[in-house]
ZAMARGU-4260 file (C-alpha; in steps of 0.2 Angstrom, whole numbers, plus 5000, padded with zeros to 4 digits):
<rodrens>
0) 4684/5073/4967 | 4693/5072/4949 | 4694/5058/4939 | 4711/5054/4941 | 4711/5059/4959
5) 4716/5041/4968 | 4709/5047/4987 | 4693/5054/4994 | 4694/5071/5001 | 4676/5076/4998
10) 4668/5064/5011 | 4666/5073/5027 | 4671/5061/5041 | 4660/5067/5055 | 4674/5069/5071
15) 4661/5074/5086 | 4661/5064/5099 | 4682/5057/5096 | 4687/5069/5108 | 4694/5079/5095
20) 4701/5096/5102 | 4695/5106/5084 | 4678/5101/5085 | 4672/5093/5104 | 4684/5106/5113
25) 4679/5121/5105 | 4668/5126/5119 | 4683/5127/5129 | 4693/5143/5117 | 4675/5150/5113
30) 4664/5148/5124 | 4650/5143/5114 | 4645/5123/5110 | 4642/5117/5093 | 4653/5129/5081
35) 4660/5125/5064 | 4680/5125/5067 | 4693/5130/5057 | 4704/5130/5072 | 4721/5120/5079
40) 4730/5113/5066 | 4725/5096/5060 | 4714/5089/5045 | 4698/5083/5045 | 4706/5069/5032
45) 4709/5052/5036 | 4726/5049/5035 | 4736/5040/5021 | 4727/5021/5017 | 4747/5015/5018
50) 4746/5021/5035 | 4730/5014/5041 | 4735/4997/5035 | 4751/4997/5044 | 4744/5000/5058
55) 4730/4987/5057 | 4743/4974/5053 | 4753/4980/5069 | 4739/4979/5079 | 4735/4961/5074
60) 4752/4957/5080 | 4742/4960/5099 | 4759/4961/5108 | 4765/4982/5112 | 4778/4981/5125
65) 4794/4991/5126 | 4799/5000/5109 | 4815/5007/5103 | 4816/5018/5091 | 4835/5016/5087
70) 4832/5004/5075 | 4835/5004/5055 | 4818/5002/5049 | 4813/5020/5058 | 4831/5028/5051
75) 4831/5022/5036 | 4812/5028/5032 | 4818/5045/5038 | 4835/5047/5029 | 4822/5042/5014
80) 4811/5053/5014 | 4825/5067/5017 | 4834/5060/5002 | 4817/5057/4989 | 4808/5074/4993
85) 4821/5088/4998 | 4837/5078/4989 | 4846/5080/5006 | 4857/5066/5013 | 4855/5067/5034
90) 4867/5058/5046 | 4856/5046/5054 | 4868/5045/5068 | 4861/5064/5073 | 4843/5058/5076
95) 4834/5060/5091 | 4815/5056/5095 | 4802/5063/5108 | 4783/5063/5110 | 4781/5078/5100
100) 4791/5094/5091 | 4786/5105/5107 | 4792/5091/5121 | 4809/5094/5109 | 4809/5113/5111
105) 4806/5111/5129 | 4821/5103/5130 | 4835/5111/5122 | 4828/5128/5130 | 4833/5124/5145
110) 4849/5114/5138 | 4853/5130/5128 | 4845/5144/5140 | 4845/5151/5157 | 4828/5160/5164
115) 4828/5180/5160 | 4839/5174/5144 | 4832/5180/5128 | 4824/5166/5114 | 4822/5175/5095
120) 4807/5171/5087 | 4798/5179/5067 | 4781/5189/5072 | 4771/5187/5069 | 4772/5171/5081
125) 4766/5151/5084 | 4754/5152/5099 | 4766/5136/5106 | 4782/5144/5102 | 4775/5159/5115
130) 4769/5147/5127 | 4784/5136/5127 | 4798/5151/5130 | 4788/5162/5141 | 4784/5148/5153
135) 4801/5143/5156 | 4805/5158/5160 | 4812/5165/5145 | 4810/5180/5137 | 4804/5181/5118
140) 4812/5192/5108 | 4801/5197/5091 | 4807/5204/5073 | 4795/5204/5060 | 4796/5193/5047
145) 4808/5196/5034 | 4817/5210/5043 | 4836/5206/5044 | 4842/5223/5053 | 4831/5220/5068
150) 4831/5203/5067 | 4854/5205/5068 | 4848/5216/5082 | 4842/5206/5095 | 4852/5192/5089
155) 4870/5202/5096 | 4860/5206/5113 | 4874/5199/5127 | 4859/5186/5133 | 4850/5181/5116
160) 4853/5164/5118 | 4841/5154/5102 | 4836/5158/5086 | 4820/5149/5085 | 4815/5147/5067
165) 4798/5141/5062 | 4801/5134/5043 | 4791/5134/5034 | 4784/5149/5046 | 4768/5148/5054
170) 4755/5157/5053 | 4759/5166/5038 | 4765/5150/5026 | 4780/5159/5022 | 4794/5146/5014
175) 4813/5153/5017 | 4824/5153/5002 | 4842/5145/5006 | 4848/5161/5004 | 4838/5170/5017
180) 4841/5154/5030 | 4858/5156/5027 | 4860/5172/5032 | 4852/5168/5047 | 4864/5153/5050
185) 4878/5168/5048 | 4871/5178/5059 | 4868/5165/5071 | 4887/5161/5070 | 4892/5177/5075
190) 4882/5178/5088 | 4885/5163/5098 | 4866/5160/5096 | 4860/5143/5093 | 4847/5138/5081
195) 4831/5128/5084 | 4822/5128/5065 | 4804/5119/5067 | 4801/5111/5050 | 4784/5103/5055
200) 4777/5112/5042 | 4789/5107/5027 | 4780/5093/5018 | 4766/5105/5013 | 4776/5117/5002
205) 4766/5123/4987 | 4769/5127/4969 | 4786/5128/4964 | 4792/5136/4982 | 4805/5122/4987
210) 4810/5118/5008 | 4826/5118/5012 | 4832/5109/5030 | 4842/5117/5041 | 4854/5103/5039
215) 4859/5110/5024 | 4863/5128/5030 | 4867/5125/5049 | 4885/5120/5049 | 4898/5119/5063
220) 4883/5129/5072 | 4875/5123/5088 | 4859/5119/5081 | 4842/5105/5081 | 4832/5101/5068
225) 4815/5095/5074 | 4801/5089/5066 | 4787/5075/5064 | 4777/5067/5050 | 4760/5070/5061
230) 4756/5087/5051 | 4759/5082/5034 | 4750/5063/5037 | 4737/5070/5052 | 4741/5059/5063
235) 4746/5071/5079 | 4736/5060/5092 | 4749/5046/5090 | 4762/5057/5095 | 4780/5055/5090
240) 4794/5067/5086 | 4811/5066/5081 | 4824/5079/5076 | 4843/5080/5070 | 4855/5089/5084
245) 4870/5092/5076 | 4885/5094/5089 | 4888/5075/5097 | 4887/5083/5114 | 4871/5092/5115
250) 4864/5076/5106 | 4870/5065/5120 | 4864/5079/5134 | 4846/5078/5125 | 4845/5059/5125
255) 4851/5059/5142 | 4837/5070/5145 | 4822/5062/5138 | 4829/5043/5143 | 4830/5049/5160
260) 4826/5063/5169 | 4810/5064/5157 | 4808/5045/5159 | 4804/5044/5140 | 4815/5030/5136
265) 4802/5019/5125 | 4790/5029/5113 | 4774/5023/5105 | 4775/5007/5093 | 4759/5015/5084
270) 4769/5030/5082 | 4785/5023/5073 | 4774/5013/5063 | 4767/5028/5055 | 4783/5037/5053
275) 4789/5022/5044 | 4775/5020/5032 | 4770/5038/5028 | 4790/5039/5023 | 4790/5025/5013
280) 4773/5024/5004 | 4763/5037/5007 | 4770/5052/4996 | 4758/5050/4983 | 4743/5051/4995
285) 4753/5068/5002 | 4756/5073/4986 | 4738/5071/4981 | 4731/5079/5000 | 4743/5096/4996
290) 4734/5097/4977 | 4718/5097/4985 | 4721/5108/4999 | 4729/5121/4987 | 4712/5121/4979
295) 4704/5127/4996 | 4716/5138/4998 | 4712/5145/4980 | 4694/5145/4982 | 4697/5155/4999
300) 4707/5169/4986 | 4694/5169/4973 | 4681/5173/4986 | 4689/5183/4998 | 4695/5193/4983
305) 4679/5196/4974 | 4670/5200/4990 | 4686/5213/4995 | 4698/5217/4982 | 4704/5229/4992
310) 4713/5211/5002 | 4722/5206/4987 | 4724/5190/4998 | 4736/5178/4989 | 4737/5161/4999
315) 4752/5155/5009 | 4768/5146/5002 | 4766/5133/5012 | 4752/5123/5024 | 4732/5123/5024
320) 4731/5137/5036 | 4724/5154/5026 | 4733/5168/5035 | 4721/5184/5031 | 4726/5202/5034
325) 4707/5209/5035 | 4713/5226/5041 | 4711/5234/5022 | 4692/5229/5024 | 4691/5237/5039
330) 4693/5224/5054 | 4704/5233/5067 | 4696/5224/5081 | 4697/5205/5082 | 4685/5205/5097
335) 4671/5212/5084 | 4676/5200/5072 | 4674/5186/5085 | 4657/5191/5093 | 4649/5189/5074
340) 4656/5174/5069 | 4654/5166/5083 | 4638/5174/5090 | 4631/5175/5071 | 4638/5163/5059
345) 4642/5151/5072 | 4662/5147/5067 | 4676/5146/5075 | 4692/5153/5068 | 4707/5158/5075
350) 4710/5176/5079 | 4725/5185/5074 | 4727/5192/5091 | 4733/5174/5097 | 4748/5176/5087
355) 4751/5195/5092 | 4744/5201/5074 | 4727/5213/5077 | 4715/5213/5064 | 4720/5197/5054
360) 4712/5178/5056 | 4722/5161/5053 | 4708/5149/5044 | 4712/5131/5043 | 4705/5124/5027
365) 4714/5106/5028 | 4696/5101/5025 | 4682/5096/5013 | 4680/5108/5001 | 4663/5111/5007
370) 4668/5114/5024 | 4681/5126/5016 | 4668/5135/5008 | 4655/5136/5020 | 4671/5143/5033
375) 4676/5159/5019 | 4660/5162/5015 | 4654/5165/5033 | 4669/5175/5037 | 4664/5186/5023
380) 4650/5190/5030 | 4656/5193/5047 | 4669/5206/5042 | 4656/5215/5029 | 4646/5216/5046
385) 4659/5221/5055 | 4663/5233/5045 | 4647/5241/5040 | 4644/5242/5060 | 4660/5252/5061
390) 4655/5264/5044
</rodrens>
């Protein structure tokens, strides 16, 4: 840790035995007890001291009946936080909440689709996004990332119905310029499609790459923003969403939705409490968490680089998750990859197969830097077995 470095990121917080799906459940996706994981997307950090505390003093209180989260103190922390770190002015009156960004994507599927109907989505693609489309019913719709002409393609087939953007994009980190969303917002205009843009990821932007909401670009569009402070602040087990629906009718359809025929009328108290406190204190703490993750991140390209050059990996725009095209050292087969590591170096890391991209990983380094360490350099000796065994 630096010596102007406020927090501890450098203690490792053992998390066996909290039934944490990363480390107690990885038996369940690989088969093997007792792995190292650089798996879902959480951090092994604790989350931001301002949070804890608030959450002590609410639970002294002792009392957690029935909640509402149409209240000022859970607005107001949000339209902060919109306004302090992506100088955006939101209508509050657009809010909506649900348990999580995936409960919210549920939703206005079935709001905005019909089953056979087509949903859009960037390849490669979000395990959940797949997941969530394909069990309702729908059908998913893939253009590469960063190809407009297919991407205008499937958007003017008669039954593409959503656009669904993942911004910043996961798992590749990618952050869209305002340009590039605007185009999408056009083409989603004159389309007819509606826009679902999942900005989970948006408070881990990197360097001088800058987030921009789909607030800003999304218009007289029929579009939802939806989101959660879980991701940036770690704390996903509380549950708690919320997102901004811009037309007043889908917005009351949605509400409907969750108050009754979901039955979600009152969320978690614990939930709202870290919402408001991450917004209003806990952006040095974020700012702080990002540094240090960008230096894992860094230390992931130094020796991924140095052991390949061949990779010339450069880490993501955005998020802790290290997206790594391995096909250049000679990884073509993820289930090779995956028998060494896990059979071998005993970690668990997510195979690019999961995302519909052979041949490339997804490494969560939101970590202490000695787990991050241990994690690259076991996966480098994975694929130079790997691909020794394929010379």
């Amino acid at each position: 840790m630096s010596s102007t470095a406020r927090y501890d990121f450098d203690t490792v917080v053992d998390r066996r035995g909290t039934w944490c799906v990363q480390w107690d459940g990885v038996a369940d996706r690989f088969g093997v007890d007792g792995l190292l994981p650089f798996t879902i997307s959480d951090m092994d950090f604790e989350t931001a001291p301002q949070v804890l505390s608030a959450l002590r003093a609410r639970l002294d209180h002792g009392v957690f009946g029935y909640t509402t989260w149409q209240q000022d103190d859970f607005r107001s922390a949000i339209a902060h936080w919109y306004a302090t770190r992506y100088g955006t002015r939101i209508d509050t009156g657009q809010l909506v909440y649900a348990p999580s960004v995936l409960s919210q994507l549920s939703q206005l599927l079935q709001m905005w689709t019909a089953e056979g109907e087509g949903v859009v989505v960037h390849t490669p693609t979000y395990d959940g996004f797949r997941k969530a489309i394909t069990g309702l019913g729908r059908e998913l719709r893939g253009v590469p990332v960063g190809d407009t002409g297919a991407l205008e393609r499937e958007l003017a087939r008669r039954d593409s119905k959503v656009l669904l953007v993942c911004s910043p994009h996961n798992p590749t980190g990618r952050v869209w310029t305002e340009a590039e969303l605007g185009g999408m917002a056009a083409l989603a205009a004159r389309h007819g499609v509606a826009v679902i843009s999942d900005e989970i990821h948006a408070d881990f932007v990197h360097g001088e790459q800058v987030h921009v909401p789909w607030t800003r670009v999304g218009g007289e569009g029929r579009w939802a923003l939806i989101t959660s402070a879980s991701k940036a602040f770690n704390f996903p087990a509380l549950t708690g969403s919320y997102g901004l629906i811009g037309d007043p009718a889908d917005r009351a359809e949605f509400l409907r939705r969750m108050e009754t025929a979901e039955g979600l009328a009152s969320p978690a108290v614990l939930s709202l409490t870290a919402h408001i406190a991450a917004y209003r204190e806990g952006g040095a703490w974020l700012d702080e968490v990002r540094a240090y993750v960008a230096g894992n991140l860094a230390l992931v390209a130094d020796r991924l680089n140095k052991a390949f050059p061949e990779l010339g990996w450069e880490p993501p725009q955005a998020g802790y998750l290290a997206w790594i095209d391995l096909r250049p050292a000679g990884v073509t087969d993820d289930e090779a990859l995956q028998r060494v590591l896990i059979e071998h170096e005993k970690i668990a890391v997510m195979p690019g197969a999961v995302y519909g991209a052979e041949g490339f990983v997804r490494l969560n380094v939101g970590c202490p830097r000695s787990k991050a360490e241990a994690g690259v350099e076991a996966l480098i000796r994975g694929v130079r077995a790997v691909a020794e065994a394929g010379a």
